[in-house]
C-alpha positions in Angstrom: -11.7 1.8 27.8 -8.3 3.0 28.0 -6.5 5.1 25.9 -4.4 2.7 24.4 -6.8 0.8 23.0 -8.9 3.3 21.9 -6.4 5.0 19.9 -5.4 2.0 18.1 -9.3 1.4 17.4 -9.4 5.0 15.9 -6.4 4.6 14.5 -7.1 1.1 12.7 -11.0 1.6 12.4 -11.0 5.6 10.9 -8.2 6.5 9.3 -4.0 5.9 9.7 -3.1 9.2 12.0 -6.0 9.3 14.0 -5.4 8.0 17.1 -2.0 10.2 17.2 -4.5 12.9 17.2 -6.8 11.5 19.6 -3.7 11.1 21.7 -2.5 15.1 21.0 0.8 13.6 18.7 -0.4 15.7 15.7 3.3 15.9 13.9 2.7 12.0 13.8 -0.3 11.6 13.4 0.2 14.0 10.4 3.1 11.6 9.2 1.0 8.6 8.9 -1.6 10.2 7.6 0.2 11.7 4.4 2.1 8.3 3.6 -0.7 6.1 4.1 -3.3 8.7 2.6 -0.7 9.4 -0.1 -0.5 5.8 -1.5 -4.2 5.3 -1.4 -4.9 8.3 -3.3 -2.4 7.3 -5.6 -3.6 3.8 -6.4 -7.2 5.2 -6.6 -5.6 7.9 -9.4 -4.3 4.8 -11.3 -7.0 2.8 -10.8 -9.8 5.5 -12.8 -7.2 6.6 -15.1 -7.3 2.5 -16.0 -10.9 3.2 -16.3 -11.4 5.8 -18.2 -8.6 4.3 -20.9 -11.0 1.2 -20.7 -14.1 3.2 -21.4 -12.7 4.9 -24.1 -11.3 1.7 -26.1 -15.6 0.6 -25.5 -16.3 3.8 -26.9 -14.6 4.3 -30.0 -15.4 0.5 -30.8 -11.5 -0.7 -30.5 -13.1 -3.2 -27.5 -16.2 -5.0 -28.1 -19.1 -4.7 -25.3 -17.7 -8.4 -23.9 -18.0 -8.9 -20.3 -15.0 -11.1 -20.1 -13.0 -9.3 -22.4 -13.9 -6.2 -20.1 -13.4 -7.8 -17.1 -9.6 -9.0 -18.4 -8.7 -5.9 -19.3 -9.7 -4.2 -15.7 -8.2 -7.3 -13.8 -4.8 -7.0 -16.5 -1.3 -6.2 -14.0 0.5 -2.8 -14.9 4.0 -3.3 -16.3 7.3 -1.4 -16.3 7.5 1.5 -14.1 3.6 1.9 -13.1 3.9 -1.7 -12.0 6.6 0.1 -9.3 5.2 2.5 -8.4 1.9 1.0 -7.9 3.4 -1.5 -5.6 5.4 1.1 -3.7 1.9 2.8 -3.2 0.7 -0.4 -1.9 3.0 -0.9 0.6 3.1 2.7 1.8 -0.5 2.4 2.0 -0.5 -0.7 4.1 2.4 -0.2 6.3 1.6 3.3 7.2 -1.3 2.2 8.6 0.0 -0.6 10.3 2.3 1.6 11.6 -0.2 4.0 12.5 -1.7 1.1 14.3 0.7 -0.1 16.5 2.3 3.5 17.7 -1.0 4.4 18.6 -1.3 1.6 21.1 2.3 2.0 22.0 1.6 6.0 22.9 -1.7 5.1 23.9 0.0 2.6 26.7 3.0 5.0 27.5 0.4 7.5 28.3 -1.9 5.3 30.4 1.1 4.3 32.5 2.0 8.2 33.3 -1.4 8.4 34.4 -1.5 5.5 36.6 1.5 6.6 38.3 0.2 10.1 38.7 -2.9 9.1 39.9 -0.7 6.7 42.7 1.2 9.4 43.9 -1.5 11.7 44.1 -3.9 8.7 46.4 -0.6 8.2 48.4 -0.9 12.4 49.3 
């Protein structure tokens, strides 16, 4: 398997960033990783702090132990500014990987061509 397409496996399959590592582009690879790994840990921070404000209203008794009223209040969109933010998180999240996706194939490619032509000159010696 070439290089390409095994950096745009890693890259897609492991985590945003990997395959510029695989492919020795760490300041990239680095790049990708933070945005990408920075909106998903901020959507996963939202998402138990949403929890944990849920299981405190079944706690105290302010929310009776009703599935559907439960499960409306989990699936309930943020508003005003976390609404924002959480969709700028989102976004980060999926385009850095994207991202991360398609570079890595485009290195991954650029790279395999260098070798192939290094590789000619060095049969044509």
């Amino acid at each position: 398997m070439n290089k390409a397409i095994t950096a745009a496996l890693i890259s897609a399959l492991v985590c945003p960033g990997t395959g510029h590592f695989y492919l020795k582009k760490y300041n990239i690879g680095t790049l990708i990783s933070a945005v990408s790994l920075g909106g998903l840990v901020y959507l996963l921070y939202q998402a138990v702090e949403r929890a944990q404000e849920i299981s405190e209203q079944i706690l105290s008794g302010a929310v009776p132990l009703d599935f559907n009223l439960i499960y409306q209040m989990i699936t309930e969109q943020p508003s005003g500014a976390k609404a924002v933010y959480v969709s700028i998180a989102t976004w980060a999240f999926i385009i850095g990987w994207l991202v991360g996706v398609i570079d890595a194939y485009r290195l991954g490619q650029a790279l395999d061509k260098s070798l192939d032509k290094s590789l000619d000159k060095a049969d044509k010696r």
